[in-house]
N, C-alpha and C positions, 0 to 999 in steps of 0.2 A: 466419612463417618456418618451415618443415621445418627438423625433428631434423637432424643430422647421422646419418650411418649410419657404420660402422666401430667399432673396439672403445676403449673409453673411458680415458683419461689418466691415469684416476683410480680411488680403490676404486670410485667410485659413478661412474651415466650421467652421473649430473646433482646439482647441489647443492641443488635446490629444484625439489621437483614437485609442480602445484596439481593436484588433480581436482576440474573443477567452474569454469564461466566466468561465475560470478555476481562483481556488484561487488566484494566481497571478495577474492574471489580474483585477480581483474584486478589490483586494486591491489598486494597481496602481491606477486606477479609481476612485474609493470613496475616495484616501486619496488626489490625482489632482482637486475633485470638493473642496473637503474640504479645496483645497488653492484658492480657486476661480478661478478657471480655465472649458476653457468651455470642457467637455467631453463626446465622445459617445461611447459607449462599443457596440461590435456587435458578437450576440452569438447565430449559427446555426450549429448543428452536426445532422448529419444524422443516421438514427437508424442504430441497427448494422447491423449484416447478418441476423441474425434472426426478425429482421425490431423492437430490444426493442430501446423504443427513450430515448435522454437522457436529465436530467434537468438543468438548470442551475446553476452552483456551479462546472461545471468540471470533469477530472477524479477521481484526488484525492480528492478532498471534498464531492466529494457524495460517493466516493468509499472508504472512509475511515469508514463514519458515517455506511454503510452497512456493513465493515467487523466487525464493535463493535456491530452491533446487532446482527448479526448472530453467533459471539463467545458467546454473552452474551446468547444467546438463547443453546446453549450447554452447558456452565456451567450451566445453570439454573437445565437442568434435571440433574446433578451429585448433585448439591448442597439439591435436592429435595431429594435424595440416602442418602446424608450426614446427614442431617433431623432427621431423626429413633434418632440418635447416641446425637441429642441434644433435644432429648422429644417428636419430634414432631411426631405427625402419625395420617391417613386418618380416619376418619371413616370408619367403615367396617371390615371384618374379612381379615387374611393373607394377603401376600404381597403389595405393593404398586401397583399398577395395573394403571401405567403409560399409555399417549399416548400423539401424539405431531402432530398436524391439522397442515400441510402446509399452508393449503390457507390462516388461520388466519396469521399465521407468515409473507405473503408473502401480503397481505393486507394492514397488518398495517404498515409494513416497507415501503413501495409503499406509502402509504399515509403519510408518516413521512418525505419521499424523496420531492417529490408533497410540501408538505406544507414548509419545507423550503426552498425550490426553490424561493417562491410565498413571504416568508419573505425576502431572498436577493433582489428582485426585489420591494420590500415596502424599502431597506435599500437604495438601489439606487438613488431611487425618493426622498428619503428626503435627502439625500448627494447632491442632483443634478445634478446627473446623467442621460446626456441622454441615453436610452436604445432601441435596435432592434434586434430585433428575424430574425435576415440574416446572411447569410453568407459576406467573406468581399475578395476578389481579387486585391492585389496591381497591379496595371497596369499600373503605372509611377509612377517618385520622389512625395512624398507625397500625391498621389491618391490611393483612394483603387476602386471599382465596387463593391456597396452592392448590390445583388440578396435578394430579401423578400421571404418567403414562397410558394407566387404566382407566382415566377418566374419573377418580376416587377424588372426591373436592372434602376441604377443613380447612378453618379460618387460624391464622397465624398472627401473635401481634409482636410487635417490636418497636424501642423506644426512636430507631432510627431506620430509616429507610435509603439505599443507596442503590439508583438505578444505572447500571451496567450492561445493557442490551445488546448495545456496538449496532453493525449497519447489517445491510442486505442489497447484492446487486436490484437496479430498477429496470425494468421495462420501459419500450417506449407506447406500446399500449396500438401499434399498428398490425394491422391484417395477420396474422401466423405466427406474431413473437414466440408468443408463448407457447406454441403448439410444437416451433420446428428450431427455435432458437435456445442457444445457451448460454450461462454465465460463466464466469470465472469459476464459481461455485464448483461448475458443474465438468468443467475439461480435462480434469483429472479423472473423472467417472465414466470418461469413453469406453468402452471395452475395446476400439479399434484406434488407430490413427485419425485423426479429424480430415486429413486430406485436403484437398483444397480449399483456405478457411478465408471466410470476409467475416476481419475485424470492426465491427462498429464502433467510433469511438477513439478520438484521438487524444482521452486520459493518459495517466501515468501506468494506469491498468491496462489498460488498450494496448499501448505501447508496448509496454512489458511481455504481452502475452504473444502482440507480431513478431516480436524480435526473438521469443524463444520458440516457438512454432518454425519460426524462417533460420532461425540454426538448426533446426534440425531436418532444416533439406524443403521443407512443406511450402508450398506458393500460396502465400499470404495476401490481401487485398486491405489496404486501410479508409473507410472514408470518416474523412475526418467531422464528425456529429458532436458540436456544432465546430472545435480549436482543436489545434495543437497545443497539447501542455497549459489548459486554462489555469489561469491562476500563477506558472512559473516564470520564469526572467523569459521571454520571448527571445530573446537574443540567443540564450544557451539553446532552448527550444529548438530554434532555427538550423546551429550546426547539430545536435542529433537527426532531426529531419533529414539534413544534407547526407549524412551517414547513412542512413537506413536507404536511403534513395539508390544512392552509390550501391549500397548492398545487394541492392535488386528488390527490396518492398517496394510492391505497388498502395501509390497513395493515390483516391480521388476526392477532388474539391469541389468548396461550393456544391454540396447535393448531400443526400439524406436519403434513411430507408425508407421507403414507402409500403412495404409489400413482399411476405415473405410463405410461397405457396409447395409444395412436395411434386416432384415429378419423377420419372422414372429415370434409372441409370447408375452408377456405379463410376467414378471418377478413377480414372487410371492412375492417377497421382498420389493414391494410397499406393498400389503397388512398387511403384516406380523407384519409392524412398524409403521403405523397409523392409526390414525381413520376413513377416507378418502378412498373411493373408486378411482384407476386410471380409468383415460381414455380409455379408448380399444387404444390398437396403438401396432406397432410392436418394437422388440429388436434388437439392432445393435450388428451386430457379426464387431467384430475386430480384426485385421492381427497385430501382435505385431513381429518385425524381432530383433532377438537377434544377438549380435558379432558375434557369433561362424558363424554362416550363416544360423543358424536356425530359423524358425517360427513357428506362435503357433498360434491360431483361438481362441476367446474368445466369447461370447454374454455378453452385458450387455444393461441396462435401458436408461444409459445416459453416454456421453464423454465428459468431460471438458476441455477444452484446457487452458493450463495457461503459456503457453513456451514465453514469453515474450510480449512487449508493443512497438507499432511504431508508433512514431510522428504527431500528423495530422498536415503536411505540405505542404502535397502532394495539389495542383490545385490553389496555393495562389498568385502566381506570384512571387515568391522570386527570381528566379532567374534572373526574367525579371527586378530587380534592381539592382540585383550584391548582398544580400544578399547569405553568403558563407552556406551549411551545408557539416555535416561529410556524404561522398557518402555513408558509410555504415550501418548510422541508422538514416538517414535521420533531424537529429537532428539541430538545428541549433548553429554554432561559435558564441561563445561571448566572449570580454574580461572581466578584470575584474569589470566594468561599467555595465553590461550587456549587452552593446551595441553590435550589430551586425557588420560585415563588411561595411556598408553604414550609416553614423552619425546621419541622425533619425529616423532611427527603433534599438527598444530593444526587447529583446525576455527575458519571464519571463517564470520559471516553469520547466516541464519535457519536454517541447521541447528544451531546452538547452544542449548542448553536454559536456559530460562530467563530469555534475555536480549530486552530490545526489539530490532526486524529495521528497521531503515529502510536504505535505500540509503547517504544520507550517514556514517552510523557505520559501516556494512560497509566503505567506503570509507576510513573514519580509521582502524578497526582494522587491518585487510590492511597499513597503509602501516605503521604502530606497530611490527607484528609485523618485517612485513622491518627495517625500523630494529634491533629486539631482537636479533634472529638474526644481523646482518652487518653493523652500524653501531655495537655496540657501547653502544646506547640504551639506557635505565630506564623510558623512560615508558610506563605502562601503559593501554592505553583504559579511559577513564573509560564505566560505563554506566548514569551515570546523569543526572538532567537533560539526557533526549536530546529534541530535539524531535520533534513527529510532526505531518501535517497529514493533513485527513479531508477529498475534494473534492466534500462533496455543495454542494447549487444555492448556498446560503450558507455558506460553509468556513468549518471550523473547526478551528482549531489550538491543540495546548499542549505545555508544557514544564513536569518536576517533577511532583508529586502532585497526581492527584483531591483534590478536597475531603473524598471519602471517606476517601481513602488518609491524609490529613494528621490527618484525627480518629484515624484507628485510630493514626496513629504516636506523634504528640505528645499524644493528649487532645483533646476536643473544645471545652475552656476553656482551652486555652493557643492557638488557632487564633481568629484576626479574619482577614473576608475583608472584600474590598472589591469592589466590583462598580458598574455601570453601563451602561444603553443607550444607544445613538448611533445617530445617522443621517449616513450617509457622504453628505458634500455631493453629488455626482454623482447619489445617490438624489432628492435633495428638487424637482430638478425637473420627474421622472416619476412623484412622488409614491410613490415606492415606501414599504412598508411602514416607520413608523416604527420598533415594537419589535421587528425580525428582528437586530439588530447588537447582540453584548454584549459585555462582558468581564468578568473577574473574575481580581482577584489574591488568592492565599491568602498571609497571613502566618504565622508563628510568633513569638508573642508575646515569649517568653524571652527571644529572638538577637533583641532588636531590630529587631523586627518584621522579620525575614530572609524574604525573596520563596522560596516553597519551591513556589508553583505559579502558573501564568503559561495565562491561557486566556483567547481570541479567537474571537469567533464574527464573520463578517462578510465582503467582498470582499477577495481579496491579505490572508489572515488569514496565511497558512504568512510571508510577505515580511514582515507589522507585527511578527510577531514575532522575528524572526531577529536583530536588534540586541538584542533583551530576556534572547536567552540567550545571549549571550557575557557580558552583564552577571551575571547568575542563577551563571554558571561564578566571579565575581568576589565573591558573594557579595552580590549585590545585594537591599539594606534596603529598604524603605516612605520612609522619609524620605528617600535619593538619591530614586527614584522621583519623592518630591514635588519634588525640587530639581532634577530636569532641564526644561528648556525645552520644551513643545511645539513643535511644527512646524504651523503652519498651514498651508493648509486640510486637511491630512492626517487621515487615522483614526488612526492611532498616536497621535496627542496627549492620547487620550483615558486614556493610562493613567499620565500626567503630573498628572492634577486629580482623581483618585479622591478622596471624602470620604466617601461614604456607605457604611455595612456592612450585611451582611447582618442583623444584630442591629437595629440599627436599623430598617430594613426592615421587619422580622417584627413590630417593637414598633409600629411604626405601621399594620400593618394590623389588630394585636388591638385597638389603638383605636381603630380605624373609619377612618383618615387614606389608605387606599392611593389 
C-alpha cells in the first residue's frame, strides 16, 4: 500500500518505521498495523556484485526457502537411485539414464522467490501497511531520508524507528573476488550449470551449497576458510564431514584463496552432467596458498565464496545519532529490549550483535517488540535454546549448547552425554549407509540431568527436532525424555531409549570392545 501524501495528523508521519524488509522487520510491521498503529516499511537493497537483485522477504527468508529447494533438489536424484530398490523403474532397457536441466531448476525457484515476494507485499496491504521500494538514511532524531528508485529524496519522521536490514554475503578482498567470483546471492542467477565449482568456506552456507551442487552430479572442491562448522558442536561437525568425504567431496586443509585470475577454456564437466549445452566463456584458474608457504594453481568453472555475512549498515546514518555498533562486524548493540543505544530505534534480526540469526526467531522477536511498544506486553524474546538446521546431503540440526559450549559452561564432570546411531527405516531397503544417522543429547548433571543440548544428524533432522525444543523451553530432564513414548517406525523415537554415554563409549574402546 502507498504512503499517503499530505501533511500529517500527528507530531510524527508515522508511528512506526521499519528500514529494512527482512523477516523481522515484516513482522514488527504487520503485527504494529495489526494494533492500529500507523506504519511504513521501507525496503531497497541493491543487487549484488554480480548486479542479482533481491526480493522482498530479506536475507534469511528468501535465503532459507532457496536453501530447502536446492537440498530438496538433490535428494530428489538419490531418492530416484532408491526407487529400483522399492519397485519402481523407467521404461526402457538398463540403467536409469538420469539428467538434471539447470535452467528449469533455476526458473522455477526464481519464479517461487518472485511470487512470494509479490504475496508478502498483498500481506502488507491487508495488515495496513504502508510500503516503499527506497532506501531509508536516519539524518536526525526521529527522521530517516527516503531516496525511491529514481533517486527522488523527502524527509520522513516517525515516533519509532526499527532497523531490519538483515546481512549480505562478504568478500575476502583478494586478487579477482569480485571480478570472477560468486555468492550464494548470486548461484541461482547462472544462466548455465556452474560446472566444476571450488566452494570457499567451510560455513553452514558453504556446506549447504557443496552438498547440493555435488547431488546434482557437479565435482565440487571445498577449502575449508578458515573451520568446519565454526561455531557448531565439532563432534557432529566431524561425522558430516566424514559423510561428504565418503560422498566423494573433495576437501582441502590448512590453506586459503589467494588469487583468483580468468583464463581460456570450457570445462567439460558442464557437459557431462546435463542436459544443457554451456555457454562458451572461459575457466578461472585459481592460486590456492597453503600453511607450509606453498601454492598450487587450479582451473575450475565457477568459485563460490561463502566465508561469511556483513551487516547492511553501512550509508544509514547510524552513527549521525549515536546509535552504537560492534567496530568489527559492523553489527549493531542491543539490549535485552532490542533497543539500541538511542531509545527509539530498535534493530531486529542478523544485524544485531551477538545474537543467533535464523528466520524463525527474527520473526518472534519483530512480533514481541510490536507487542512491547503498543500492546502493552513484558515479554521479552528469549535467545537462547534457539534452534538452528544445517541442509547439507544428511541434515543436521540442534538446539542449546555444543558439547563444547556445555564443558566450558558447567565443567566437563558435571556434563553426561548420551548418544546413539540409527538407521532410518526408509534407508534399510537401499541399503543406505548404516552409521550416517546420529544423535546426541547433552545433559547437566546437577539440574537433573536437565537437556541443555539437543543434536540430530539424519533425514527431516530440522522437523525430529522441533517438538524437542518446545520441551528443552519447559525445562526438559533425561528421565521425561526416558519416559516419553516412541513413535514407531519414526526417527525421532530414537531419542526416547538413549542408554549409552559417551563415557562409556570411550571406556570400551580403551579396552579393546569398540
Amino acid at each position: 500500500m502507498d504512503p499517503p501524501t499530505g501533511p500529517s495528523l500527528g507530531p510524527y508521519d508515522y508511528d512506526l518505521l521499519v528500514i529494512g524488509g527482512g523477516s523481522g522487520g515484516l513482522a514488527v510491521a504487520k503485527e504494529a498495523a495489526v494494533l492500529r498503529k500507523k506504519v511504513l516499511i521501507l525496503d531497497l537493497e541493491a543487487p549484488s556484485v554480480r548486479g542479482t537483485k533481491r526480493e522482498l522477504g530479506g536475507s534469511t527468508l528468501n535465503l532459507n526457502s532457496i536453501r530447502k529447494f536446492l537440498q530438496q533438489a538433490s535428494l530428489l536424484g538419490k531418492a530416484i537411485q532408491d526407487s529400483q530398490k522399492y519397485g519402481w523403474s523407467f521404461k526402457g532397457e538398463g540403467d536409469l539414464d538420469m539428467c538434471h536441466s539447470w535452467s528449469r531448476l533455476m526458473e522455477a525457484v526464481q519464479e517461487q522467490v518472485k511470487s512470494h515476494s509479490l504475496e508478502l507485499k498483498r500481506e502488507l496491504k491487508s495488515c495496513g501497511v504502508f510500503y516503499l521500494s527506497a532506501g531509508g538514511e536516519i539524518v536526525a532524531p526521529h527522521t530517516v531520508q527516503v531516496t525511491d528508485m529514481n533517486g527522488m529524496k523527502r524527509r520522513l519522521t516517525a515516533e519509532t524507528l526499527v532497523i531490519a536490514t538483515g546481512d549480505r554475503p562478504q568478500y575476502l578482498g583478494v586478487p579477482g573476488d569480485r571480478q570472477y567470483c560468486i555468492t550464494s546471492e548470486d548461484l541461482l542467477s547462472l544462466p548455465h550449470p556452474p560446472g566444476r565449482t571450488l566452494v570457499v568456506g567451510g560455513s553452514a552456507e558453504g556446506l549447504e551449497c557443496a552438498g547440493f551442487l555435488f547431488g546434482l552430479g557437479l565435482p565440487v572442491t571445498v577449502v575449508l576458510q578458515p573451520d568446519f562448522l565454526p561455531g557448531f558442536d565439532q563432534k557432529m561437525a566431524q561425522k558430516i564431514e566424514n559423510h561428504m568425504i565418503v560422498a566423494g567431496v573433495d576437501f582441502r586443509y590448512h590453506c586459503s584463496l589467494a588469487k583468483v585470475e580468468q583464463t581460456e577454456g570450457c570445462s567439460k564437466d558442464v557437459l557431462s552432467v546435463t542436459s544443457q549445452q554451456p555457454s562458451e566463456g572461459r575457466r578461472l584458474r585459481v592460486t590456492i596458498a597453503y600453511k607450509e608457504g606453498q601454492s598450487k594453481q587450479e582451473d575450475f568453472d565457477t568459485v563460490l565464496l561463502c566465508v561469511g555475512r556483513k551487516a547492511c549498515t553501512g550509508d544509514m546514518g547510524l552513527q549521525c545519532v549515536g546509535v552504537q555498533c560492534s567496530q568489527h562486524s559492523g553489527r549493531i548493540l542491543v539490549n535485552e529490549s532490542d533497543q539500541t543505544s538511542v531509545d527509539h530505534i530498535y534493530a531486529i534480526g542478523s544485524v544485531q550483535h551477538g545474537r543467533p540469526t535464523t528466520t524463525g526467531l527474527s520473526v518472534h522477536a519483530g512480533t514481541l517488540l510490536a507487542r512491547r511498544l503498543y500492546a502493552e506486553h513484558s515479554i521479552l524474546c528469549d535467545y537462547t535454546n534457539v534452534p538452528t538446521v544445517v541442509l547439507t546431503p544428511v541434515e543436521y540440526a540442534a538446539c542449546g549448547l555444543s558439547e563444547e559450549k556445555a564443558n566450558l559452561t558447567f565443567g566437563e564432570a558435571t556434563i553426561e552425554v548420551y548418544h546413539s546411531y540409527y538407521w532410518p527405516l526408509e534407508w534399510t531397503l537401499p541399503g543406505r549407509n548404516k552409521n550416517s544417522c546420529y544423535v546426541k543429547v547433552i545433559c547437566h548433571i546437577p539440574d537433573h540431568e536437565r537437556v541443555v543440548g539437543l543434536h540430530v544428524i539424519g533425514p527431516n533432522a530440522g522437523d525430529i527436532l522441533q517438538g524437542f525444543v518446545a520441551a528443552m523451553k519447559c525445562g526438559l530432564t533425561k528421565q521425561q525424555l526416558d519416559a516419553t513414548v516412541g513413535l514407531h517406525p519414526g526417527s525421532a523415537q530414537v531419542f526416547t531409549s538413549l542408554t549409552q554415554t559417551q563415557r562409556m563409549s570411550e571406556a570400551s574402546m580403551v579396552r579393546g570392545n569398540c
